[in-house]
N, C-alpha and C positions, 0 to 999 in steps of 0.2 A: 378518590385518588385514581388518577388512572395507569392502567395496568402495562403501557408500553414503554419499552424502556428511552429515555433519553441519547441522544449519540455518544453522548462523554460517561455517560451510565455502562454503557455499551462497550465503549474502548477502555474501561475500567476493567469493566467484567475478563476482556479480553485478556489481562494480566494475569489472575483466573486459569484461566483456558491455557497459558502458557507456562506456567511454572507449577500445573497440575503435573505435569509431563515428568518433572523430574522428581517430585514425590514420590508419585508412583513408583518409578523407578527406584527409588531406594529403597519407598516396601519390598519390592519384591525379586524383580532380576539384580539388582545389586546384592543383596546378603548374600544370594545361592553363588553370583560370582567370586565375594572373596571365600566364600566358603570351599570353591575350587583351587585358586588362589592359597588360600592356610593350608587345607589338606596334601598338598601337591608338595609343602612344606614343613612338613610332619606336627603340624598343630592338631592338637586333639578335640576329637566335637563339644564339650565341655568347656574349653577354653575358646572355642572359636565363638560361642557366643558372647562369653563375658570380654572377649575385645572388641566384639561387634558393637557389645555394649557400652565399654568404656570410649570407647571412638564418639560414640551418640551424644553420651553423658557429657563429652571433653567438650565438641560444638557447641551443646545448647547453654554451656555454663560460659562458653568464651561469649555468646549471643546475647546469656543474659546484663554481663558486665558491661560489654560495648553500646549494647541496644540503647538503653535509655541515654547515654551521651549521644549517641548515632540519630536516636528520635529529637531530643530536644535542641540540638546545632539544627535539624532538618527545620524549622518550624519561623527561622529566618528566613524574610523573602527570597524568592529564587530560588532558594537552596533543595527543596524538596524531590523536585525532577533531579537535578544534579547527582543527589546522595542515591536517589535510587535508582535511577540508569547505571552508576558508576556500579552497584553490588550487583545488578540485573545480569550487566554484561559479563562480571569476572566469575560470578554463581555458573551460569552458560558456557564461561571457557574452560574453568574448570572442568565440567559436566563433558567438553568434549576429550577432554586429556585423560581422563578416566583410566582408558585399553593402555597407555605407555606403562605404565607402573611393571615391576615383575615380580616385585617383594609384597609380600602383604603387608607388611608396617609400612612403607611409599605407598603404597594406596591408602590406607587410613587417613594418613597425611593430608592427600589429594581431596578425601572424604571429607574430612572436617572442614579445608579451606572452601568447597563447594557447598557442604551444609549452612555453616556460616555467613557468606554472600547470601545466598538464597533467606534466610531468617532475617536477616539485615532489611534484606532488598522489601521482605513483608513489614517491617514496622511502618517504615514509610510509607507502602504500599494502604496498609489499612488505613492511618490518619488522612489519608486521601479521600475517602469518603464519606466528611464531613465537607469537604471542598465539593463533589460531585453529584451530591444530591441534598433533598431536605429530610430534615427530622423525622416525619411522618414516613415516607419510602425507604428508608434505610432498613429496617427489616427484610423487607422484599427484596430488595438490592443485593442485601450483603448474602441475601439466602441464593438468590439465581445465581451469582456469583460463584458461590459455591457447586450449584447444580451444572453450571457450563462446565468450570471447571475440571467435575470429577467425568462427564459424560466425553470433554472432548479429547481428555486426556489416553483414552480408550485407544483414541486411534493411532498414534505412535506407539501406542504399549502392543496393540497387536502385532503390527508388522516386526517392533522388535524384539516378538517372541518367537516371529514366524522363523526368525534367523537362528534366535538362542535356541531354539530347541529342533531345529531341523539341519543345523549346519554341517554334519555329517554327510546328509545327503545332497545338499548344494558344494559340495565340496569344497571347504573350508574351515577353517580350526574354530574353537571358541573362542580365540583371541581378535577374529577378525570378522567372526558376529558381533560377540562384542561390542569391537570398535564401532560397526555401522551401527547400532542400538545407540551407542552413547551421544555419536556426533548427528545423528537426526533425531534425539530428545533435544542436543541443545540446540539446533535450527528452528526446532516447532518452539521451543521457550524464545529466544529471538525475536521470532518472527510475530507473538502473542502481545511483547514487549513494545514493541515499536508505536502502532496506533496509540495508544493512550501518552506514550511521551511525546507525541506528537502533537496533542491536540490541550495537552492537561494544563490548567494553569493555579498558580496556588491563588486562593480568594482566600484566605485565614492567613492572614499571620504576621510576625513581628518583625519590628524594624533591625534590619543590621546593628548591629553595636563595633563599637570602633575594634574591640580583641575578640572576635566573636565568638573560638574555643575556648579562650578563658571565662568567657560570659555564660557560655553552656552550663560550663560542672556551678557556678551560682545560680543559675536557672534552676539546674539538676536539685541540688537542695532545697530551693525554694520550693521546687513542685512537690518532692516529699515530705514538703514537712505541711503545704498545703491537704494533700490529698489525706496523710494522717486527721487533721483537721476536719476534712468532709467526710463524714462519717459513714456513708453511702458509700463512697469511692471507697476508702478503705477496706470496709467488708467484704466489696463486691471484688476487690481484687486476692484479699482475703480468702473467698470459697474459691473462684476461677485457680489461685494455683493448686487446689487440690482437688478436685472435679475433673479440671481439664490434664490433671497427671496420668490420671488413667487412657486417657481419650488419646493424647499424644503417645503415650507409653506403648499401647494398642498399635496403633498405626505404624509405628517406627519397629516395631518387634514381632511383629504377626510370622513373616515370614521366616525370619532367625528361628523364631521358638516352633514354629512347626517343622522347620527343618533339621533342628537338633534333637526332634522327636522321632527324624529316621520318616518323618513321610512322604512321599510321593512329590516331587518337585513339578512336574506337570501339573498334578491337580492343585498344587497349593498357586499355581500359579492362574491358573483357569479360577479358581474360587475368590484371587483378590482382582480377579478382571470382576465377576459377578457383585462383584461391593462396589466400585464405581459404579457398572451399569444399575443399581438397586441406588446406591446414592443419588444419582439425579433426581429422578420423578420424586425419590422421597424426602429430598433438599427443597425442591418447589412444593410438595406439599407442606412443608413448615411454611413457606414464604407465603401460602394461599391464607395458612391456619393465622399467620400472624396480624393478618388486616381483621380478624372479628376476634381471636384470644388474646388474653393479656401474656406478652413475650414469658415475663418471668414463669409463668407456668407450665409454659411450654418446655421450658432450659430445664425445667423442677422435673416435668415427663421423661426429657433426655437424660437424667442423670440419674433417675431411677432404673431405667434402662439399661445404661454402661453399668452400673452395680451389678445385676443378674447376669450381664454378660462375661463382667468377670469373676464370677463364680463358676460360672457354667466352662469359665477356658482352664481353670483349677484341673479339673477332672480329664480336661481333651486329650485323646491318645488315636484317636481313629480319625479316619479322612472324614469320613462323612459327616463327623462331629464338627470338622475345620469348614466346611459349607455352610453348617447352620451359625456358624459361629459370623462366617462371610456375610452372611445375609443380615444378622440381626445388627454388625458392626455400620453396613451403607444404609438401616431405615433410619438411625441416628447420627451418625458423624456428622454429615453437612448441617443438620440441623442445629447441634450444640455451639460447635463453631461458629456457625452464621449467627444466631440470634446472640451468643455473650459479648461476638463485636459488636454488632449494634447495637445491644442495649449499655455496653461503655460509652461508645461515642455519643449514647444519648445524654448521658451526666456527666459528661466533662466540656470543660471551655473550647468551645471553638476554635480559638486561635491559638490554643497551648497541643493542640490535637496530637502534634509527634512527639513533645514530653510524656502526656498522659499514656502515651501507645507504646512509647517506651519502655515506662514501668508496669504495663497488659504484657509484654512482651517477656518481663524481668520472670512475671506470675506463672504464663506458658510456657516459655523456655526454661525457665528455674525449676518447675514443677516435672517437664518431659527430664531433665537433670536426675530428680531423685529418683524418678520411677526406673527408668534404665539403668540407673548406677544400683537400686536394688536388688534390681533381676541379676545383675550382671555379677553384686560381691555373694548373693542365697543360693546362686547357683552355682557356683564357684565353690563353696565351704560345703555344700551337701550334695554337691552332684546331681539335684533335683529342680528342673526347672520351674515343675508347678510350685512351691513352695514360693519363689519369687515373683509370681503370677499373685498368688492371694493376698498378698499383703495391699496389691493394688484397690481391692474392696472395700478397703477402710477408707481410704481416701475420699473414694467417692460419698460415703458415708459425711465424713466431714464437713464433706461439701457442701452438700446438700442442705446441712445443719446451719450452717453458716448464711449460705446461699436465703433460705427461708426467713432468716431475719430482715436480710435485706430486703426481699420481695415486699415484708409487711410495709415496707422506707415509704413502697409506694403507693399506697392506699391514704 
């Protein structure tokens, strides 16, 4: 197989490369801003997580409901570039309307209609590469993808840190760092966007039907009740939503939860730059490891991984501890992610790609759902955040249990 990327590989990736931008962004300068936002408002730190939370929870469960109708209408010709330009661009305007809000709950609002587009805009986004590559490169693919992503996502996030945290002395409020932070994350997403609807074209998929949302939710059924059926796919979505609850839960809360811990807003911001830049090289080393290991073993290493990690964030009260926590988060992320898409799209139909992504999506968004709405009602009722931190470790236990049946599928 050889190891250079394709051009349509490439303006895939680039998608990637663009809507890493706003991720980032909600890891990390977003919580600490509504966190100025609530406080400025007399919300107390306690509660500003669990709405940070419940905002998270509200998205990924609106994501989970719409997704799979959203994936399986995609999967009619033409339709696939359509459905995702249309969530690419409203994810992005969103993203730039961000600084108007001045109430915390209107920003929420704003939050979720921008989360939602953006999760939308990934269903479609993944079943795309079953169209863009072959079976055999799709590990690699989905892995660099990942690694562009997280590496190139770096460079919007510097410049609009340089503003959020130095606006003081360029003289200007945080409302108007801010601003420029929000509306050049959604120019760099844009502009990531662009190439690949440019050049993309659907090779998979079904023919128009004369009511074709009415034909969807009959699709929709059909594919559930198939995929219950294949035993493989069932399981495998089976572990993926509790595996990946932790992974997602992680990502979306790192910064809430060390900041309701009272630490250092600079370093926790500096330590989730250090997890991208650690993510890259160790997103491509999954991508290297996958052309001579068997993928499922590899996901099996990742999820052993995310277990100790969250154990280890049970106990975290000190910065230094939020670093090593940084680090050991970017040797894994890219990797569990990248290899559990491509090992879905490797056992599902071809042509059903956006149904099948749909309900991948139901697993990962359904699952990033409970783990934040945990965090969000444990810490709430005890005042203590690690308590809703540990609960996340079972999960991954689960997973793994589950996960390991399926691995045997493949032998």
């Amino acid at each position: 197989m050889k190891n250079k990327l394709t051009k349509l590989e490439f303006k895939w990736i680039c998608y990637d490369m663009g809507n890493s931008a706003f991720i980032l962004l909600v890891a990390t300068i977003l919580p600490i801003y509504f966190n100025y936002l609530s406080s400025s408002q007399g919300v107390a730190e306690h509660n500003y997580l669990s709405y940070w939370s419940y905002a998270a929870s509200l998205s990924t469960l609106i994501v989970a409901l719409a997704g799979p109708i959203l994936g399986t209408l995609a999967d009619y010709k033409d339709h696939k570039k359509k459905i995702f330009l249309t969530c690419a661009m409203l994810g992005a305007l969103a993203l730039a309307c961000f600084w108007i809000p001045t109430s915390w709950f209107a920003f929420l609002v704003l939050f979720i209609a921008a989360k939602v587009a953006y999760s939308l805009s990934l269903i479609v986004y993944d079943s795309m590469l079953t169209d863009i590559t072959t079976e055999e490169r799709m590990d690699a693919v989905s892995s660099k993808g990942y690694a562009w992503g997280y590496i190139a996502s770096v460079v919007p996030f510097i410049i609009s840190l340089v503003f959020v945290l130095m606006y003081d002395k360029m003289g200007m409020t945080l409302k108007t760092a801010m601003m420029i932070a929000f509306i050049l994350n959604a120019v760099w997403w844009i502009a990531f966007t662009l190439p690949l609807v440019k050049s993309y074209k659907q090779k998979f998929y079904i023919e128009p039907e004369a009511h074709p949302v009415l034909d969807t939710f009959a699709r929709l059924k059909d594919t559930l009740i198939k995929a219950k059926e294949q035993k493989k796919v069932f399981l495998f979505l089976f572990a993926f939503f509790f595996y990946i609850d932790g992974v997602y839960t992680i990502i979306d809360m790192a910064t809430a939860y060390g900041t309701s811990l009272g630490l250092n807003t600079t370093g926790l911001l500096l330590a989730l730059l250090l997890t991208q830049i650690v993510a890259f090289p160790a997103s491509l080393t999954f991508a290297v490891l996958s052309k001579t290991k068997d993928t499922a073993s590899l996901i099996k290493v990742a999820i052993i991984a995310y277990f100790l990690i969250a154990l280890f964030a049970v106990q975290l009260d000190k910065q230094w501890e939020f670093w090593i926590l940084a680090v050991a988060v970017g040797c894994f992320q890219g990797g569990i992610q990248a290899l559990s898409r491509s090992y879905f799209a490797k056992i599902i139909p071809e042509n059903a790609s956006g149904e099948y992504f749909g309900l991948f999506d139901i697993c990962g968004k359904g699952a990033s759902f409970l783990g934040t709405m945990l965090i969000g009602v444990v810490t709430q009722i005890t005042g203590k955040q690690n308590l809703g931190v540990a609960a996340l470790s079972i999960m991954f236990v689960i997973g793994y249990l589950i996960f390991n049946k399926v691995s045997k599928m493949d032998d």
